[in-house]
C-alpha positions as CSV (number, residue, x, y, z in Angstrom):
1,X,0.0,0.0,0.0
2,X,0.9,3.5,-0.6
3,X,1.8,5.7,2.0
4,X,0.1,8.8,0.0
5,X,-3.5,8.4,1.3
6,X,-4.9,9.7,-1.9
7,X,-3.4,6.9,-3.9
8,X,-5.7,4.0,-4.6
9,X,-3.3,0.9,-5.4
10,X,-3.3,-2.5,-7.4
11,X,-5.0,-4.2,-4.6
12,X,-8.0,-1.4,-3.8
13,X,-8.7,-1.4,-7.8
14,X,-9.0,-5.2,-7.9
15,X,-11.4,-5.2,-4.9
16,X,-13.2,-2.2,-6.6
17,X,-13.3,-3.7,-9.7
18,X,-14.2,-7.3,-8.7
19,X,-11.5,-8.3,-11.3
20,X,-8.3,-10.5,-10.9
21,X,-5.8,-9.8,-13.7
22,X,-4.3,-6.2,-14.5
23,X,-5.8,-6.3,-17.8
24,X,-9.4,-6.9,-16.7
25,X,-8.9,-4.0,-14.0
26,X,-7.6,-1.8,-16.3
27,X,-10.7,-2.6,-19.2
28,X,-13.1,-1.8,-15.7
29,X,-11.3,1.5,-15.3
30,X,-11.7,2.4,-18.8
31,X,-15.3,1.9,-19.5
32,X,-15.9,3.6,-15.7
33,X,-14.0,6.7,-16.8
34,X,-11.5,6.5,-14.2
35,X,-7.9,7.6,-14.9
36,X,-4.9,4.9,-14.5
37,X,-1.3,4.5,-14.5
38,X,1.0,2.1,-14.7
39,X,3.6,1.6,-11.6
40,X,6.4,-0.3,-10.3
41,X,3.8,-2.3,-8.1
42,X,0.8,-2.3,-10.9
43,X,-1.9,0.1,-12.3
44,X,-2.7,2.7,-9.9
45,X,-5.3,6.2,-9.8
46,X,-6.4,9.0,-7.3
47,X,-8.6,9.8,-5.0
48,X,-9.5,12.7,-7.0
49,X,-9.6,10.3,-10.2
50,X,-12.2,8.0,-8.4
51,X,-14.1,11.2,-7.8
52,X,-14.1,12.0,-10.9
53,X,-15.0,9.5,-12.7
54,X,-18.4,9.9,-10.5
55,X,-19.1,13.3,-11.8
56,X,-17.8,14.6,-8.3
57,X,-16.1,17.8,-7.4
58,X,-15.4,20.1,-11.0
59,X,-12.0,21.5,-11.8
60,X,-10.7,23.8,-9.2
61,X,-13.7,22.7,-6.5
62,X,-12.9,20.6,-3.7
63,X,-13.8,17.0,-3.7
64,X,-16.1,15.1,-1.9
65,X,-15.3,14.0,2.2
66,X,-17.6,11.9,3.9
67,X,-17.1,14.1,6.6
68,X,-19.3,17.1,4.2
69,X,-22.5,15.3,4.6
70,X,-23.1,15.5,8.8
C-alpha cells in the first residue's frame, strides 16, 4: 500500500473492480471513466480520479469528504 493516502493501489482497484488480472482492472477503469497508471507495483489512480469519474467535485472545487454530509 501506498503511503500517499490519496493513492488507490493494485490491490483497492481489484477489490473495486471485482476483477483478478491487470488487464481486466484496467478494461473496468476504462469503461468507468476512471484515470490509470502504470507503476512499479501495478496500475494505480487517485482519490480525485475516483471522484471524478463519479461526476464529483469540477475542476478547481474541492472533492467530496464523507465528513461534508453531517
Amino acid at each position: 500500500m501506498s503511503s500517499n493516502p490519496h493513492i488507490i493501489d493494485p490491490d483497492t482497484l481489484r477489490e473495486l473492480s471485482g476483477k483478478r488480472s491487470a488487464a481486466a482492472v484496467r478494461n473496468w477503469a476504462k469503461k468507468q471513466g476512471i484515470p490509470t497508471l502504470q507503476g512499479a507495483s501495478g496500475l494505480f489512480t487517485t482519490d480525485a480520479g475516483l471522484n471524478h469519474a463519479m461526476g464529483i467535485g469540477a475542476a478547481g472545487e474541492r472533492s467530496y469528504r464523507p465528513e461534508d454530509i453531517a
